[in-house]
C-alpha positions in Angstrom: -37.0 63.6 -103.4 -35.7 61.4 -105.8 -32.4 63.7 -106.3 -31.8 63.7 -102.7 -32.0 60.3 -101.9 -29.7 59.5 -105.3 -27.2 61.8 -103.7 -27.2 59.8 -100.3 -26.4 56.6 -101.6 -23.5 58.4 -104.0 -21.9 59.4 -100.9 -22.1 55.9 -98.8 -20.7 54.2 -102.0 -17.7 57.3 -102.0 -17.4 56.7 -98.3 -17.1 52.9 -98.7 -14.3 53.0 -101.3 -12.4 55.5 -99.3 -12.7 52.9 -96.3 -11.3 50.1 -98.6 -8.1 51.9 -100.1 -7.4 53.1 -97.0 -7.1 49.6 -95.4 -5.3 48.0 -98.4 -1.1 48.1 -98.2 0.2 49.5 -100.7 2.1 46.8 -103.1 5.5 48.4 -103.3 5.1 48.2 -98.7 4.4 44.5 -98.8 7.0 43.0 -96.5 9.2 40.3 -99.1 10.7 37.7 -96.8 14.5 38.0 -97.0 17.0 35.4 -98.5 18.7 35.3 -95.5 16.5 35.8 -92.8 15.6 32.4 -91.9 12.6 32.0 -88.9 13.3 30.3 -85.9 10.8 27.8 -84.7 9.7 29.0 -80.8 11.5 26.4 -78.3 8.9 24.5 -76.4 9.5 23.5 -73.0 8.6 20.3 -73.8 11.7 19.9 -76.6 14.1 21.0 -73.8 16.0 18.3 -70.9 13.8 18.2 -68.4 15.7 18.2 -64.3 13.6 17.6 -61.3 15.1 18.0 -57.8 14.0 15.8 -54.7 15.5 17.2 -51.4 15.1 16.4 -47.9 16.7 19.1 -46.7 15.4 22.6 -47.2 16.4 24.6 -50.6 18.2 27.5 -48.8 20.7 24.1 -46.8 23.6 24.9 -48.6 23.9 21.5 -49.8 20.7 21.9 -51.7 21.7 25.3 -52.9 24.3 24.3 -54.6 22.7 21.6 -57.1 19.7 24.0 -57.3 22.6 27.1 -58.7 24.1 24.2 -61.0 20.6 23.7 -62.7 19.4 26.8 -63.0 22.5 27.8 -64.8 21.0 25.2 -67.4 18.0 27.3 -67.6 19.2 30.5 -67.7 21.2 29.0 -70.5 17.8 28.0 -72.2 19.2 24.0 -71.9 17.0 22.2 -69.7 14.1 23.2 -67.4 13.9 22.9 -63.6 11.8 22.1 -61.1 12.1 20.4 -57.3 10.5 20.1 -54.5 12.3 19.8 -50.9 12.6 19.5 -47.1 10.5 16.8 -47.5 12.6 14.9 -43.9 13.3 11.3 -43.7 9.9 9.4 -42.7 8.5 8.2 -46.1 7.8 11.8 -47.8 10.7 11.7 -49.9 10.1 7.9 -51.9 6.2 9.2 -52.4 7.2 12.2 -54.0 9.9 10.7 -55.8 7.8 7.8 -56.7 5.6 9.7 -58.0 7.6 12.7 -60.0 9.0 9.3 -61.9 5.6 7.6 -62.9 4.1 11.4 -63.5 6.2 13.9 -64.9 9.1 11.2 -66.2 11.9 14.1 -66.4 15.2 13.1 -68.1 17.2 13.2 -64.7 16.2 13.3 -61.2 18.3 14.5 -58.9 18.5 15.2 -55.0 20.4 14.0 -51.8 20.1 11.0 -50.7 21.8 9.6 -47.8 19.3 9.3 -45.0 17.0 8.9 -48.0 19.6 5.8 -49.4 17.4 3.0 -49.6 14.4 4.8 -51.4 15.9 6.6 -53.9 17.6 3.4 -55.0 14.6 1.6 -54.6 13.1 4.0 -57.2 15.8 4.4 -59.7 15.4 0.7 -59.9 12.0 0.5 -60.6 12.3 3.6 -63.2 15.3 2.0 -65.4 14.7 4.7 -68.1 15.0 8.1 -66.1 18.4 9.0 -65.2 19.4 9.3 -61.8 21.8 11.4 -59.8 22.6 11.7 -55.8 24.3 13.0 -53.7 25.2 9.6 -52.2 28.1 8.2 -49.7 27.8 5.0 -51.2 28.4 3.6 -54.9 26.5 3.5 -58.6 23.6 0.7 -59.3 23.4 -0.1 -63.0 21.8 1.0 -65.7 21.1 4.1 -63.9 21.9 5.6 -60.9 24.8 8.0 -60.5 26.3 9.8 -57.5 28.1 12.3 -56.7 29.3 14.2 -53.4 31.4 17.3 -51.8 34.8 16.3 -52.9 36.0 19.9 -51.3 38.9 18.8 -48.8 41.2 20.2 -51.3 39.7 24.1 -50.5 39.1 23.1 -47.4 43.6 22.2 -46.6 44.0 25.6 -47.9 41.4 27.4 -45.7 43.8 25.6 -42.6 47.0 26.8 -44.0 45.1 30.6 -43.8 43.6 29.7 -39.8 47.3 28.5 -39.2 49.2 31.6 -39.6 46.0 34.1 -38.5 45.4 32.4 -35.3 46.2 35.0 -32.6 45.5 32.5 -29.7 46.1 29.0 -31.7 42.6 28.0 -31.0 40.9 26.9 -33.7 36.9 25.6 -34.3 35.3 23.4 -36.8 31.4 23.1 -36.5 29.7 20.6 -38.4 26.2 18.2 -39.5 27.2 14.9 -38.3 30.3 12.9 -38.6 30.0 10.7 -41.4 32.6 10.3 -44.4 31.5 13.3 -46.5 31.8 15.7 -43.7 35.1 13.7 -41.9 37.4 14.5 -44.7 36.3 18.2 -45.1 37.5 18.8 -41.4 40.3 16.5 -41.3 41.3 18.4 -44.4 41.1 21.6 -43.0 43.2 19.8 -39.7 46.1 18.3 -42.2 46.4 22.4 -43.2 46.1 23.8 -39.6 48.7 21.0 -38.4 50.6 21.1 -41.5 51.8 25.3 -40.5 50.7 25.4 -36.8 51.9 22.7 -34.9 51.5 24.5 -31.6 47.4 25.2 -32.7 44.7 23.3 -30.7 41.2 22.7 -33.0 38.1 21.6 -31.4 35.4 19.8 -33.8 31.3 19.6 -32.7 28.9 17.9 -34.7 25.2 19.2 -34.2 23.9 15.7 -34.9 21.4 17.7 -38.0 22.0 18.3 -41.3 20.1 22.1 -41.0 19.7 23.6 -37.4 21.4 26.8 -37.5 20.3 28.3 -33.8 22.4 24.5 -32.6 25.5 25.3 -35.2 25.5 29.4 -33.7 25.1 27.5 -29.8 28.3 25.1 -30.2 30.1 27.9 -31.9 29.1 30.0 -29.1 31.1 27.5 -27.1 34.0 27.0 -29.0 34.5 31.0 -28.6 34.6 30.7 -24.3 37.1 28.2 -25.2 39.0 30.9 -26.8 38.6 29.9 -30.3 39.6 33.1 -32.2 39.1 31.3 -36.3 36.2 29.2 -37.0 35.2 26.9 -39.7 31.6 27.0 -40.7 30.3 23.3 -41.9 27.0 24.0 -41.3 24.7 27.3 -41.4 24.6 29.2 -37.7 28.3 29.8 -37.0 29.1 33.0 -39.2 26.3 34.7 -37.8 28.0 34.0 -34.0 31.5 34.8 -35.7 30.3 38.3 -36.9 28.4 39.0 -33.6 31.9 38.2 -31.5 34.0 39.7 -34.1 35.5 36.2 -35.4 37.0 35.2 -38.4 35.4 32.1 -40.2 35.2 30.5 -43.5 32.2 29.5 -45.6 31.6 26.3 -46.9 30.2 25.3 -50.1 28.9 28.3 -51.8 30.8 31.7 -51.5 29.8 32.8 -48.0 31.2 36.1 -47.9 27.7 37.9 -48.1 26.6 36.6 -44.8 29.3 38.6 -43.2 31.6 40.3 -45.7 33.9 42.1 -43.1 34.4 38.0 -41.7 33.9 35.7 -43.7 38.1 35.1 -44.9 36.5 32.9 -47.8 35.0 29.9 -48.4 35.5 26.5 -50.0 33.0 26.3 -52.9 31.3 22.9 -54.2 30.6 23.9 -57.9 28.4 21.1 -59.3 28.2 23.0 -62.8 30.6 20.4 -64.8 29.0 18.1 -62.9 25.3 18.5 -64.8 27.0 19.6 -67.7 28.2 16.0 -68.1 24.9 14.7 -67.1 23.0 16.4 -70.1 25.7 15.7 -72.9 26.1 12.0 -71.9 21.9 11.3 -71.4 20.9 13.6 -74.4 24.1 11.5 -76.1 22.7 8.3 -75.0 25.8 7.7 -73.8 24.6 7.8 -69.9 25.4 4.9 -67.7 25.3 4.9 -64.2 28.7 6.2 -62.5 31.0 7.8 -59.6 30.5 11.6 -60.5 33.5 12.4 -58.1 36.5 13.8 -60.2 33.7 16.3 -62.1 33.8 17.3 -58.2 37.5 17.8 -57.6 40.0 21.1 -58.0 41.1 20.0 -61.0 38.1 20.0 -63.4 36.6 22.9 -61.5 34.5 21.1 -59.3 35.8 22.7 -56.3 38.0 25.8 -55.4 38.9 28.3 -53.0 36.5 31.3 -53.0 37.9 34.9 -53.5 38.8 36.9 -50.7 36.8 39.8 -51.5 39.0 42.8 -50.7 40.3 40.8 -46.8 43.4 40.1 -48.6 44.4 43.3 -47.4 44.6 41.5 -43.7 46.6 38.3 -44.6 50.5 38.7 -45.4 51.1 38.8 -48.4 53.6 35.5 -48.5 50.9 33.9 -47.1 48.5 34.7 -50.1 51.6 33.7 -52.0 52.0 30.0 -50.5 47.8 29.6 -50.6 48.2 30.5 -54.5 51.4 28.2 -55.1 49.3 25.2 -52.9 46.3 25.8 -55.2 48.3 25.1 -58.1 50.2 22.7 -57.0 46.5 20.7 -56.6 45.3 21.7 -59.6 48.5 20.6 -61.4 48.2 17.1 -59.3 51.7 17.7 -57.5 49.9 17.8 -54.5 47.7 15.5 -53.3 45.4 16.1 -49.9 45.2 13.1 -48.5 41.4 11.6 -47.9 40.7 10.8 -44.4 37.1 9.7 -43.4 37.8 8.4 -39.8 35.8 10.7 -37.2 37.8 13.7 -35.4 38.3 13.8 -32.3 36.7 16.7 -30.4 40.2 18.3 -29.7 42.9 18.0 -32.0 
């Protein structure tokens, strides 16, 4: 009995040392850290600039879409980090929640569009004097710290009425936009000065919708503009490509690259690229050298800010001197030799 239970306890104690040098590494596997392997430190979100968006408009609005692209090109970078909330309208919504993203989250900038929203995001920004804050604004900078910026895209939009000028078939020409105030003024008398400019025998009728986003209205007055025999349309406002493509019309997009809504129609588009825009914000606030500004040449042709979108393979239906004088025109803006004039005054509804 005595042998049998000695040899039970020799085999637990063999078993238990087998365990133990199984589990230890072996010295010459022992990971030595390397001389030049240095570890990186895990990026918090918290250590990177921080970008909230306020909209009243929805996110898809192209308007909206384009700051929205601009910032998340921070993040994709790993820069900043972004977050927004939108379509928030124009009876009181849009102050709260701004109010509110200021005194909780305290981002480094806060951005949106303002206009119909003027007076509260001001009202804000002034009682926040340590957030930074960027609009898109018609009106001017209010020290220490709200910025604005806008659409400065007349300069695509002259080129896009050089193209209409020569590919009118029967000289009718349609522009259907938000509302007539200054931003959206010079954008179609922009596009006029090119039509004009090439076609003097061209008529071009201009509707506003009276909304910011109401794309069934947009596609209606489009709808319109086609009875008149408009046969080249310019799309200010989301609803007319979709009645251009169902009547087999040309149009152009306007501020993103709108070919995908109807790539056998959309000619191109002129693009609002906000990217050196924000890319100038986050040097200048993480340089603490941020004061409050006019954002608008960051907007232009010549730092990038604006251009004419590609034509995505409907080259093939222009001339090709025409593609020739729309590239020398380009340059020529880009190289400031010419100059698109700026006109804000409302167009008339037949030009």
């Amino acid at each position: 009995m005595l042998r049998r239970k000695w040899f039970y306890f020799l085999l637990v104690f063999l078993m238990v040392v087998s365990f133990a040098a199984g589990c230890a590494l072996p010295e010459e596997d022992a990971a030595e850290p390397s001389e030049t392997d240095e570890l990186e430190e895990p990026v918090e979100e918290d250590d990177l600039f921080s970008i909230y968006g306020i909209y009243s408009t929805p996110a898809e609005e192209p308007w909206v879409s384009v700051i929205n692209e601009a910032c998340d090109k921070l993040v994709e970078e790993g820069k900043a980090t972004f977050a927004y909330t939108d379509n928030l309208g124009y009876a009181g919504d849009f102050e709260r929640e701004l109010r509110q993203v200021a005194d909780e989250l305290q981002p480094d900038l806060i951005t949106g569009d303002a206009f119909g929203n003027e007076e509260a995001a001001r009202r804000v920004a002034k009682d926040f004097p340590d957030i930074a804050f960027a609009f898109g604004s018609g009106l001017g900078p209010v020290e220490p710290n709200f910025s604005v910026f806008d659409n400065w895209i007349h300069e695509p939009a002259y080129l896009l009425g050089v193209i209409a000028a020569h590919m009118t078939e029967t000289d009718k020409i349609g522009i259907v936009g938000g509302m007539p105030v200054p931003e959206v003024n010079r954008i179609a008398n922009a596009f006029l000065f090119g039509v004009k400019g090439y076609n003097e025998d061209a008529t071009v009728y201009v509707t506003f919708i009276n909304s910011w986003f109401d794309p069934a209205e947009a596609k209606e007055a489009t709808l319109a503009q086609i009875e008149q025999g408009a046969d080249i349309l310019y799309a200010e406002r989301f609803g007319v490509i979709e009645a251009a493509e169902e009547n087999d019309i040309w149009a152009f997009g306007q501020m993103t690259d709108q070919n995908d809504l109807a790539p056998d129609y959309v000619i191109s588009s002129a693009v609002w690229n906000l990217t050196p825009t924000f890319e100038y914000l986050l040097s200048s606030i993480e340089g603490g050298t941020y004061t409050a500004q006019d954002l608008k040449d960051f907007c232009m042709m010549g730092k990038g800010g604006a251009y004419l979108a590609p034509f995505h393979g409907l080259e093939e239906e222009l001339p090709a001197d025409l593609i020739d004088l729309v590239n020398q025109l380009e340059q020529d803006i880009k190289d400031g030799v010419l100059r698109v004039d700026i006109d804000e005054s409302t167009p008339d509804a037949v030009n």
